[in-house]
ROLUM-711450 format. One record per residue (C-alpha): residue in one letter; x, y, z. Coordinates in steps of 0.25 Angstrom, whole numbers, plus 5000, padded with zeros to 4 digits. Layout:
BEGIN
AXYZ...
***
This chain:
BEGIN
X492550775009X491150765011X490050845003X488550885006X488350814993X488750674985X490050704977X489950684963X490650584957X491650694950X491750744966X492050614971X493050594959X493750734963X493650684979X494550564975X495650644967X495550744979X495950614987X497050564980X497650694977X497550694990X498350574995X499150554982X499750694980X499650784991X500150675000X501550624993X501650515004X500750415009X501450305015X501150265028X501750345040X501950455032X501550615033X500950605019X500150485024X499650545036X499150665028X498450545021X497650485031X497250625038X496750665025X496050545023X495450545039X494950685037X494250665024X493550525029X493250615043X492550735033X491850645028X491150595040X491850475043X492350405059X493750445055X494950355063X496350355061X497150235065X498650265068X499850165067X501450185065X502050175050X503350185047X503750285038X505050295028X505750405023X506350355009X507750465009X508350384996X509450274994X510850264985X511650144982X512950164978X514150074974X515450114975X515750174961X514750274963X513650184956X512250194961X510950114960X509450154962X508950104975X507950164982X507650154999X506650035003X505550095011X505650075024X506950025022X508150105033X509050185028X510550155027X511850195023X512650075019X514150035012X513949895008X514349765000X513149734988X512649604989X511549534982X510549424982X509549384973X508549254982X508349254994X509149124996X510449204993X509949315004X510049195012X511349155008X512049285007X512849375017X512549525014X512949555030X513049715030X512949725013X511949785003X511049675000X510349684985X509249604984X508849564969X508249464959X507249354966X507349394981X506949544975X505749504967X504649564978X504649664988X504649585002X503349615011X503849675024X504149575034X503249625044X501949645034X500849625044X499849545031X500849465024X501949385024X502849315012X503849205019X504749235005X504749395011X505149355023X506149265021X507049385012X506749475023X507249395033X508449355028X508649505022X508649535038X509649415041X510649445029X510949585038X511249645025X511649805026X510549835017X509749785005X509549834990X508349764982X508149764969X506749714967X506149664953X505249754945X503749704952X504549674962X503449744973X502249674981X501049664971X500249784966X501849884968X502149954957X503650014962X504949984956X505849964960X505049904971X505649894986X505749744992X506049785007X504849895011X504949875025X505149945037X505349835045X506549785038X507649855043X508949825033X509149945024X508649925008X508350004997X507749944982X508049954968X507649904954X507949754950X508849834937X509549914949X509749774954X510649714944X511449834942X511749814959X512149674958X513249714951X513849764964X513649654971X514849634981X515149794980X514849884991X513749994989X513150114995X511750114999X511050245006X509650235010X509050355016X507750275021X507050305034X506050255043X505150345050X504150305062X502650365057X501150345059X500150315050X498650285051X497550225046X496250305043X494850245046X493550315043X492250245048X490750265046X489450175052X490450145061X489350065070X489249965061X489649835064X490449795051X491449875042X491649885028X493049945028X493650015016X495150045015X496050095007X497750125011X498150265010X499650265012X500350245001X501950184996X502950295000X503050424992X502150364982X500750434976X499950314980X498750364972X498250214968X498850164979X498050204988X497650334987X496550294978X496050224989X495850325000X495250404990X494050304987X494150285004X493750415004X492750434993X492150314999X492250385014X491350505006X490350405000X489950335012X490050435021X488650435024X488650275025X487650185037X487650055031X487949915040X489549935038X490650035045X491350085036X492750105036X493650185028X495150145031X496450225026X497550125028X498850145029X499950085027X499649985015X500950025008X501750015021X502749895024X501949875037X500549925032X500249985045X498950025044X498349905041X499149845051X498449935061X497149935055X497149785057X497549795071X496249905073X495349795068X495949665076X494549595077X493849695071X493949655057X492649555056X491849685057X492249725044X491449655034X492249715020X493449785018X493649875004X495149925002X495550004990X496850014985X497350064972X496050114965X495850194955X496850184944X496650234932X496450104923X495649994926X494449954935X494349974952X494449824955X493649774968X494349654973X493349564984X493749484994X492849385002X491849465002X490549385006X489449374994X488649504998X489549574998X490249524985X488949554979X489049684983X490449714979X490049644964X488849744962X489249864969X491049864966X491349754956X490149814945X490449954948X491050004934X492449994933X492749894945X493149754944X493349634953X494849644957X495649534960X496149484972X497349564977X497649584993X498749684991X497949794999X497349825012X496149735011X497149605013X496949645028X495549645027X495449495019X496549445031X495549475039X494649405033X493649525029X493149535014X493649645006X493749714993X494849784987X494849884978X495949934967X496249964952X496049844944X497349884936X498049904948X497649764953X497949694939X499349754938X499649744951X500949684947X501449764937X500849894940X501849994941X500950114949X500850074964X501750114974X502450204965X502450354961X501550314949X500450294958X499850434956X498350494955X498650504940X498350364942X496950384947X495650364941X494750444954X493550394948X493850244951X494050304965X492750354966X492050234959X492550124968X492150214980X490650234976X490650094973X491250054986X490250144991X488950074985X489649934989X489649975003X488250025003X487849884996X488449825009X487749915018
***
């Protein structure tokens, strides 16, 4: 909160651990729609409001999902570890095994009314839900489509280790997280895999107790020098994957949000600035952004940068600042003031993260994140899993990427 005097930099270390015990351990839950998340983003409206900032939240419908467990069972009692795909319904079902491996044979088989396991090449990724608003994959679509045509009773994937969309650490990883694809399924290891394939033709018993719940989430969006006719708007997602800690992902990133929101509290330089809590970066449907794109239909050439950060702070490694058409003054700006600040680096390109919306838009941007998390974004095993704890954080990082930010904000202005 706000003090009489600057915080120390041992203060503003202590704020940001404060923060993410906050949002990483007393809140279990953060996923979109959620009562742990809305405890998130009141938490985070009333400390951007104590600190003196135009505080707004923006309210949209999220789909929540109760997990409740899943069996598989053959006949001869023998079971297999599967687990309920999120979002997925529930379902009770007695049904024949079958199994296809491309999806040329999903197009040539007839699982009508059967347990349909899907493994080996059609398994490799998880599929992007079919109604993403920002991205498509024709590939994707075609194995959903004919998933939906093959009217199977319900389906069993066992995707490949790494099988997730870039920068997941899970395993096993769901391939169907999608609460607009309405046949039942539930995910299990590529080793828990073969060992099914051997029923193949048998029937099995599969329980799901997933459910759907109708919920509401929202964005918060604090402003300052609100007058001002262009924005500098600095995001960061504050929901998080299920039931996971989320303390890296993002965590981290609402507590620099609101370190930041205490270092420039006091700011009247040329920009509104705009502090933005998304939510819904780790949903299928990523809600949030959806409405925060449809709040600023027209709007978006009065914002002249976009900062997100996502993922900083590990413990190993440097804070890497990624840019992204930013015109030459302002690069130069973000070489002196970020890119030479001691333990940054210039990040490579990545657009998994909320600043994708920003560059569609046509709007330069910068996104910031752990250089370690960045280079082993394919075989980091942290991320969307319950490793992703505050053990993980080094609260210092937090601190110097906001008081850089902050000097790098005041070079604009």
């Amino acid at each position: 909160m706000t003090t009489s005097e600057p915080q120390t930099y041992a203060e503003q270390c202590a704020q940001v651990m404060a923060h993410l015990t906050r949002l990483s351990v007393d809140i279990h839950d953060r996923s979109a729609g959620c009562a742990g998340n809305r405890a998130a983003t009141d938490y985070v409206a009333a400390v951007l409001t104590a600190q003196g900032w135009s505080v707004a939240t923006e309210s949209f419908d999220a789909l929540d999902w109760h997990e409740g467990g899943a069996t598989l069972t053959a006949e001869d009692g023998v079971e297999f570890g599967v687990f309920a795909s999120p979002y997925a319904l529930g379902c009770e079902i007695h049904a024949v095994l079958a199994a296809v491996a491309t999806v040329e044979e999903l197009e040539a088989a007839a699982p009508a009314r059967k347990l349909l396991l899907l493994h080996g090449e059609i398994a490799r990724q998880s599929l992007m839900p079919k109604n993403f608003p920002f991205y498509s994959d024709d590939a994707h679509q075609r194995i959903i489509a004919s998933l939906e045509a093959c009217d199977a009773a319900a389906i069993i994937t066992a995707t490949a280790r790494k099988g997730g969309a870039a920068g997941d650490g899970s395993y096993p990883t769901p391939m169907i997280e999608d609460g607009d694809f309405d046949i039942p399924s539930v995910f299990t290891t590529g080793e828990e895999g073969e060992r099914l394939l051997q029923r193949a033709g048998e029937p099995l018993t599969l329980v799901s107790q997933g459910s759907r719940v109708a919920s509401r989430a929202a964005n918060v969006i604090a402003r300052i020098n609100e007058r001002a006719p262009r924005r500098i708007v600095v995001t960061a997602h504050i929901d998080a994957k299920k039931s996971i800690p989320g303390a890296l992902d993002n965590a981290t990133g609402i507590a620099t949000l609101l370190l930041l929101g205490e270092l420039l509290a006091g700011y009247k330089g040329r920009f509104c600035i705009e502090l933005v809590a998304l939510n819904g970066e780790d949903h299928y449907a990523v809600p949030g952004q959806v409405a925060y794109m449809a709040a600023n239909r027209g709007l978006f050439d009065t914002i002249a940068l976009n900062i997100n950060v996502d993922g900083v702070g590990y413990l190993e490694g440097d804070t890497a600042f990624s840019l992204f058409g930013l015109p030459d003054g302002m690069a130069a700006s973000a070489s002196q003031e970020l890119l030479a600040s001691e333990g940054a680096c210039a990040g490579s390109p990545w657009v998994q993260g909320d600043h994708s919306m920003f560059l569609q838009a046509g709007r330069p941007a910068i996104a910031i994140t752990s250089d370690w998390l960045l280079q082993n974004m394919a075989t980091q095993t942290v991320t969307h899993t319950s490793q992703d704890t505050i053990d993980l954080v080094a609260p210092q990082k937090l601190v110097s990427c906001a008081l850089s930010v902050r000097r790098f904000i005041d070079a604009l202005s």
